[in-house]
C-alpha positions in Angstrom: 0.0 0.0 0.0 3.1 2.4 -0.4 3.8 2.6 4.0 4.1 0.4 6.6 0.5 -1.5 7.6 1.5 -2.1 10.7 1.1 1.5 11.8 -2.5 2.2 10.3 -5.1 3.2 12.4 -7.8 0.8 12.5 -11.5 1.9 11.8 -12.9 0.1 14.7 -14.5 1.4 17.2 -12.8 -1.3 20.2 -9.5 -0.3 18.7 -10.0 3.2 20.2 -7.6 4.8 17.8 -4.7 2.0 18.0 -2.8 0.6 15.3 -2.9 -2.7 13.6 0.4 -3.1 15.3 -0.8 -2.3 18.3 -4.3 -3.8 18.1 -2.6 -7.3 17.5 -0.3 -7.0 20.3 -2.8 -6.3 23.0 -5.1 -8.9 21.6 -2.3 -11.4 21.8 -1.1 -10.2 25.4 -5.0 -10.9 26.6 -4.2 -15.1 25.4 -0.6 -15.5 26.8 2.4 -13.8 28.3 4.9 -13.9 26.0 4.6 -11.6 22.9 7.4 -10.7 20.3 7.5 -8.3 17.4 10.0 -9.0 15.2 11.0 -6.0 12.8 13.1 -6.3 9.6 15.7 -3.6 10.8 16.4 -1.2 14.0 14.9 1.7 12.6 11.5 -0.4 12.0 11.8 -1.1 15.5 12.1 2.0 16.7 8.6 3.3 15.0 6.9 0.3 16.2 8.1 0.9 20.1 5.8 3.3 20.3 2.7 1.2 19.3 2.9 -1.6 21.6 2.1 -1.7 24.6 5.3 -2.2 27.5 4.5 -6.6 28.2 5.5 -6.8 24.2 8.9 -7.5 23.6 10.7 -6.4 20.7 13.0 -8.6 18.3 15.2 -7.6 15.0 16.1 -9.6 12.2 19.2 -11.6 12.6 20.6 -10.2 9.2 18.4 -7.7 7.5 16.6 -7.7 4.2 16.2 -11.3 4.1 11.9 -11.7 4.0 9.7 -12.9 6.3 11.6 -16.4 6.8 14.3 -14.5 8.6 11.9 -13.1 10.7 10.1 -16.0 11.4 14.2 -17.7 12.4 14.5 -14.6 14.5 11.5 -14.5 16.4 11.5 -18.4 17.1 15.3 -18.0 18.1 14.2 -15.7 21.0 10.8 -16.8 22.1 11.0 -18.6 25.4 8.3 -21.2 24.5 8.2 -24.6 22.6 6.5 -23.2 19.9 4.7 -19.9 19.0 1.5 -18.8 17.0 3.1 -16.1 14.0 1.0 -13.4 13.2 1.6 -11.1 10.2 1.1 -8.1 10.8 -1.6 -7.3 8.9 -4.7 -9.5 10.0 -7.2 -6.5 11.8 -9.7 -9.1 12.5 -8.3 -12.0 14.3 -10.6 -13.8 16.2 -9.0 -14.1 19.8 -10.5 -17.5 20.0 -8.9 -18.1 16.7 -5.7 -17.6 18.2 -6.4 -18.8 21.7 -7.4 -22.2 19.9 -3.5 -22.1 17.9 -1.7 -21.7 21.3 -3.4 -24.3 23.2 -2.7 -27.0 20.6 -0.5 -29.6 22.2 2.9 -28.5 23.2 4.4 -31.7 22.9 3.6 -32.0 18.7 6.1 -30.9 17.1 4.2 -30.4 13.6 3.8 -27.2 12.2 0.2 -26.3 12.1 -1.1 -24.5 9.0 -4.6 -23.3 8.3 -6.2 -24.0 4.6 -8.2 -21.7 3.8 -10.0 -22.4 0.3 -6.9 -24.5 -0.3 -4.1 -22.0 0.4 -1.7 -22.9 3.3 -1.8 -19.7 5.7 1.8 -19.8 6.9 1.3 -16.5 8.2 -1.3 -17.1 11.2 0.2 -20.6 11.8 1.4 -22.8 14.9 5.8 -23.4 14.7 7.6 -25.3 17.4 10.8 -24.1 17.7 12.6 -27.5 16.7 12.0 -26.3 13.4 15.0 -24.1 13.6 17.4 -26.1 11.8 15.4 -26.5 9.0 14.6 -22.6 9.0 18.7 -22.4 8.8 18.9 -24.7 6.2 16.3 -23.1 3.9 17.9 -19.9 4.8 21.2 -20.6 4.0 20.0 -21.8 0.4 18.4 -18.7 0.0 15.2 -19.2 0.6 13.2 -16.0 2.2 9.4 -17.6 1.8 8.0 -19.7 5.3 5.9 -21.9 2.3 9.3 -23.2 1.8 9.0 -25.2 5.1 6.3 -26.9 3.9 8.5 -28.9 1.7 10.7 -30.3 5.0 8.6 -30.1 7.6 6.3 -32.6 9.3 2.5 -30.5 9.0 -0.6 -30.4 10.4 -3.3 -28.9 8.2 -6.2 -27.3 10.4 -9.1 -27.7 7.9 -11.7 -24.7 7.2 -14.5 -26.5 9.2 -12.1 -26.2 12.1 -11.7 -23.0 11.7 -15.2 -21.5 10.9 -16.2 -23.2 14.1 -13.8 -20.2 15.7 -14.1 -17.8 13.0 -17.8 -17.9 10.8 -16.7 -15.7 7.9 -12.5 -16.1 8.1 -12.2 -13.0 8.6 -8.8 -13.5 10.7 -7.4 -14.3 7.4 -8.0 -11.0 5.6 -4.9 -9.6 4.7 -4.7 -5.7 4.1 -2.7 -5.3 1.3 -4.0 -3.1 -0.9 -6.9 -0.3 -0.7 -9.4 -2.5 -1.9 -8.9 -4.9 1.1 -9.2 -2.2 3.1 -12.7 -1.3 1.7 -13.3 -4.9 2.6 -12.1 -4.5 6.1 -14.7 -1.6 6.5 -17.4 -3.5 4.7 -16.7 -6.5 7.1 -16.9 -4.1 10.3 -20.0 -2.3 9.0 -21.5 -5.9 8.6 -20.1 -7.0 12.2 -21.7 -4.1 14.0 -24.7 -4.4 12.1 -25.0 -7.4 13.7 -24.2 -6.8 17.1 -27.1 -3.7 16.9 -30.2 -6.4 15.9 
């Protein structure tokens, strides 16, 4: 969309104002303790700081300008936790039980659990255990900047769409703001919700 996504206001309401960034990283604080942001570079970091609320802890990439799978190594390298639910950060309308759903899956699998939504893996709102790690080295070190790339290596377990519209009737955790027509979606979506909620 031309600037960083993470720092648009959001048009709801509940969001009082706050970012996506910010938004997301209260949401996730309210389902468990340990939240990281990772940001591509230092100077990204310093712009989110002031959108996330102190319990968030902040993370850079390892080595810069490597894509979102370097994020994903560097965020899993410093997350105390077996495993941990990634969030991009552009998903205005996760469902917290969506999410609280992701963390409670068993700690002890070691799979890497991907939602399919109509038959595209979301590796972006997905379940990794950190034992992946070597494998996220490997891919990096072959160049690879893409987390579908671990799909290839690692063990997966696929969370079907009736799974997930059991937490989440209309998907709308998976909406992506990418472009302006997704976020006339988004508004559409939020006009729709709190239509709704008013009957």
């Amino acid at each position: 969309m031309g600037y960083d996504k993470a720092l648009l206001p959001l048009p709801m309401a509940e969001a009082k104002g706050q970012t996506i960034l910010g938004h997301l990283a209260h949401l996730a604080l309210r389902e468990t303790p340990e939240v990281l942001v990772v940001a591509r570079d230092q100077c990204t970091a310093a712009l989110y700081a002031d959108h996330l609320p102190p319990a968030a802890r902040l993370v850079v990439d390892l080595v810069p300008d490597q894509g979102p799978l370097m994020g994903l190594y560097s965020g899993l390298l410093a997350v105390r936790a077996p495993q941990a639910v990634v969030l991009a950060v552009d998903l205005p309308l996760l469902r917290p039980q969506l999410l609280a759903w992701l963390l409670r899956l068993p700690a002890q699998d070691e799979r890497l659990y991907v939602p399919l939504v109509e038959g595209r893996p979301q590796v972006l709102l997905a379940r990794y255990p950190r034992s992946l790690l070597p494998a996220i080295a490997r891919l990096l070190a072959e160049g690879k900047r893409n987390p579908r790339s671990l799909l290839e290596v690692a063990p997966v377990g696929w969370l079907s769409e009736e799974e997930l519209r059991s937490l989440d009737p209309e998907l709308g955790s998976f909406l992506n703001v990418n472009t302006p027509q997704d976020w006339q979606t988004l508004e559409k979506l939020l006009r729709k919700r709190s239509q709704g909620l008013a009957r």
